[in-house]
C-alpha positions in Angstrom: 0.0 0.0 0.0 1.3 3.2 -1.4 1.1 6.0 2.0 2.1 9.6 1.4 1.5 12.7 3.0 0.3 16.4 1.8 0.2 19.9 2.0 -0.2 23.1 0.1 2.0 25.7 -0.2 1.2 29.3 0.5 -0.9 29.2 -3.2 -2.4 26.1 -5.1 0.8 24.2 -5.1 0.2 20.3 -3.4 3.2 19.1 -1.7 3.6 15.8 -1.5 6.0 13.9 0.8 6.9 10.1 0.4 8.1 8.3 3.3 11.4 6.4 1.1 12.3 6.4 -2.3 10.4 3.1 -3.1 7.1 5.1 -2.6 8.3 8.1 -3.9 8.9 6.4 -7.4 5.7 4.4 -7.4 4.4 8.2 -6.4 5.8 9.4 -9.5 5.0 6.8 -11.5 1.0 7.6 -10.7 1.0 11.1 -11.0 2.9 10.9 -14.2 0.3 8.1 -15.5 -2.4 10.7 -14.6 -1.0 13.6 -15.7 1.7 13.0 -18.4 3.6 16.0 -19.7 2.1 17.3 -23.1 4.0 15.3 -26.5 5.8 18.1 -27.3 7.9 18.1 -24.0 10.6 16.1 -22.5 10.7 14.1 -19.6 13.7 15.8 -18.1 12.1 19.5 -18.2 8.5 18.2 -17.1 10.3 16.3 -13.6 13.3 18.9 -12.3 15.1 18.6 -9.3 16.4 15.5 -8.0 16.3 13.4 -11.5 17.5 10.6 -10.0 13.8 9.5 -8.8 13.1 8.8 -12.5 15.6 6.4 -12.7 14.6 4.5 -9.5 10.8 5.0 -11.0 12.1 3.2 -14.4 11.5 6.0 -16.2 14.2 7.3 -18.6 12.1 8.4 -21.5 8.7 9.6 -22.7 8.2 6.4 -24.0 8.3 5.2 -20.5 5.4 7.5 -19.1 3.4 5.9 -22.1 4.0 2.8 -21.4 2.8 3.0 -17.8 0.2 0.5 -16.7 -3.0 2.3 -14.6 -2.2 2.3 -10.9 -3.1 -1.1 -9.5 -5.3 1.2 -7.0 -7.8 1.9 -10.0 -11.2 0.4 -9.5 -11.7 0.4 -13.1 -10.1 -2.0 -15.4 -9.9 0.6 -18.3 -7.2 3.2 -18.5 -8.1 6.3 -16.5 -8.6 9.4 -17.7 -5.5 11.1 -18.7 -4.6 15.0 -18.7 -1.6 15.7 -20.4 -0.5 19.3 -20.5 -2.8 20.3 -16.9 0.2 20.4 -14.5 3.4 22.4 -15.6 5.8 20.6 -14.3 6.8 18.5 -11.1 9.4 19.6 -8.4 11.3 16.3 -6.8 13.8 17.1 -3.9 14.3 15.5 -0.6 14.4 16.7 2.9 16.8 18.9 3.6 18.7 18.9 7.4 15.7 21.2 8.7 17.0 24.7 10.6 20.6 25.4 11.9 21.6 28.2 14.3 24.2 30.1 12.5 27.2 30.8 14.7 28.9 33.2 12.3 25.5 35.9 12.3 26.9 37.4 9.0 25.7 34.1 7.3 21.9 35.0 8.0 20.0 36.0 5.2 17.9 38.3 7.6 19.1 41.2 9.5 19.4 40.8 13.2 18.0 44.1 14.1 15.5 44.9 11.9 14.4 41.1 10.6 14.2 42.1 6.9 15.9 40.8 4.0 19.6 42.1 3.6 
């Protein structure tokens, strides 16, 4: 069973986190079934960031997305209604180390006295 947690972003953007890589590939493999990039793209401008999840996902090539079965979760044994072209593209990164207390205070992006932007 494929688990993953969401969110949204400050706008309409869906985060979606994947507890390993096995689930985040499957993950991938599902949203890309449902919402392939249009033909005239290429797989490596419509998945950015961490690429290497497309490898793990057995995905190298449009061809790939095409050939990708419906998710086994389907309760229809047709092949689901695809969108190509309705999502612009799909950001894969992982966690980073989470917040850090900067000992050298010239590092901070933020001023210390007035809390804006440097």
């Amino acid at each position: 069973m494929l688990k993953v947690a969401y969110t949204f972003d400050a706008g309409p953007n869906a985060v979606l986190i994947a507890p390993n890589r096995k689930s985040a590939g499957l993950l991938l493999q599902r949203l890309l079934f449902c919402f392939p990039p249009p033909a005239d793209n290429e797989l490596t401008s419509y998945v950015i960031g961490d690429k290497s999840i497309l490898h793990e996902a057995g995905l190298q090539s449009m061809k790939d997305v095409e050939a990708l079965p419906p998710p086994p979760e389907s309760k229809v044994k047709y092949p689901s209604q695809k969108t190509p072209g309705e999502v612009s593209y799909f950001i894969c990164t992982r966690l980073g180390s989470g917040p850090r207390v900067l000992a050298d205070e010239s590092l901070a992006l933020l001023s210390p006295t007035t809390g804006l932007p440097k």
